[in-house]
N, C-alpha and C positions, 0 to 999 in steps of 0.2 A: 450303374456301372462303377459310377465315384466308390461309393458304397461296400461295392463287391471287392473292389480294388485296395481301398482301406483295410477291410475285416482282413483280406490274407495279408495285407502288409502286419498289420497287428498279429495273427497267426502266428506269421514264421520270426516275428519279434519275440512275442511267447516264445517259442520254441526253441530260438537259438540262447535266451535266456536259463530255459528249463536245461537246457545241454550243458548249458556254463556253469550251471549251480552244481551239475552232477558232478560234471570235473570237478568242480570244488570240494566237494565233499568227499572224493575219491582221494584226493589230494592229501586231504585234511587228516582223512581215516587213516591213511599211510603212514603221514608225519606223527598219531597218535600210536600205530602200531610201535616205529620207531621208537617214540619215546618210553613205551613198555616197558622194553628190552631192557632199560635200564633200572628198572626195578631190580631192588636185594639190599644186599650188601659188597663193596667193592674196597680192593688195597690199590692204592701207588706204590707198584711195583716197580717202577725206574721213574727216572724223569732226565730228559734229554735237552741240555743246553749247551751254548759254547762257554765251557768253564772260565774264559779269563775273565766273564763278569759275577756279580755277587748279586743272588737271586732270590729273594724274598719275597714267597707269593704273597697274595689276598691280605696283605699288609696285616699282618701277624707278628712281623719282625723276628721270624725265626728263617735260619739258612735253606733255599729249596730242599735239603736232603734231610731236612728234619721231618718233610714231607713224604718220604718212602719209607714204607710200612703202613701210613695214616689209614684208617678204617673211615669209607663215605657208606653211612644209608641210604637208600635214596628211595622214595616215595612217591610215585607219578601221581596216584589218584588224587591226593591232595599239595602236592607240588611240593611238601618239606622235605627233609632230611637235615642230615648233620655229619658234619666231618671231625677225627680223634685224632689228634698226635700223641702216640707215647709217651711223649719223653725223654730224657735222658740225656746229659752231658750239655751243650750248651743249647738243647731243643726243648718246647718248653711241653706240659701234658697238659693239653685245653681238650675240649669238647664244643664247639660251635655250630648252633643251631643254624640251619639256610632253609630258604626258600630259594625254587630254583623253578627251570621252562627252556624246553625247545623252542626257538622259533625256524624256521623255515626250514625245520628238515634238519637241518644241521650247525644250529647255531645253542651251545649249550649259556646259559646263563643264570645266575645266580648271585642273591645277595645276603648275607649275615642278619641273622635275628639277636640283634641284643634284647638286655636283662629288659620286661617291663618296655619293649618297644613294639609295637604293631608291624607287620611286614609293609601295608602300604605308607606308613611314615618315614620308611627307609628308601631314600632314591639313590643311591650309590649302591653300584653293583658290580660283575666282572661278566666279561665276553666271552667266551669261548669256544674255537671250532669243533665239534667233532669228528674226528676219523678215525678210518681204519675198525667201524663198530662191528662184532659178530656178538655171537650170544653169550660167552665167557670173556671177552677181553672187549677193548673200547680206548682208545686216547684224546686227550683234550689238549689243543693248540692252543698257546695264547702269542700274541705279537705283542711283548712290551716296547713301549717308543724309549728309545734311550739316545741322546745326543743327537738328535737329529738324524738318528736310522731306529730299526729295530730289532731285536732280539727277539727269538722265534724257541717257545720254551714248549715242548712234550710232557704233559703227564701223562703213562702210560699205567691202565686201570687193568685189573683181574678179579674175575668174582670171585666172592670167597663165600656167598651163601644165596639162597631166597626168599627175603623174610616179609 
């Protein structure tokens, strides 16, 4: 009877296991569909902060609006891309390689590839939420900490191709 008692306890351990994994996987597929979506080529089309502060994303030391217009690729299968700034006036014309990753559905993340550097020797990166994603537009939240609160900055993305 021990015996008999065991084997279905082991059973339905099996089994509430096999049901977890499937969620997980269902989960997983989702959050991989998500990150899809993001495949192409995309513009910063606005970017939304409270102007009295002076916004310089991904430490480039150029003004956040030197950031709209910027052209991102971005590459799910193998996680790189790269973001363009034009140019012009006191915005400077770079082209910067990333690596990048969803995690949990909605956490966009990404770090710069420098000249002759590996992506895993780079542990400095940037956070980002995703919202507001449909299949043509998409915006990226970031909370910079400033004086002991934070400043709450939109980049607001538009595809401009599928490549």
């Amino acid at each position: 009877m021990k015996k008999l008692l065991l084997a279905g306890m082991l059973g339905t351990s099996l089994f509430a296991v096999s049901c977890s994994t499937v969620k997980k996987a269902e989960t997983s597929q989702n959050q991989r569909s998500e990150f899809l979506k993001l495949k192409g080529d995309w513009e910063i089309v606005s970017i939304d902060y409270d102007k009295q502060y002076k916004i310089k994303p991904f430490d480039e030391g150029a003004d956040a609006q030197c950031f709209v217009g910027s052209h991102w690729r971005l590459i799910p299968n193998n996680y790189s891309g790269a973001y363009t700034l034009k140019g012009g006036g006191a915005c400077p014309a770079l082209t910067q390689p990333i690596k990048f990753e969803i995690k949990s559905g909605n956490t966009f993340m990404f770090k710069k590839i420098m000249a002759d550097t590996k992506a895993k020797q780079n542990t400095v990166g940037y956070s980002l939420n995703v919202i507001d994603q449909t299949t043509d537009q998409f915006s990226l939240e970031q909370n910079v900490p400033f004086d002991g609160s934070t400043v709450r900055v939109v980049y607001n993305f538009q595809r401009t191709g599928m490549k």
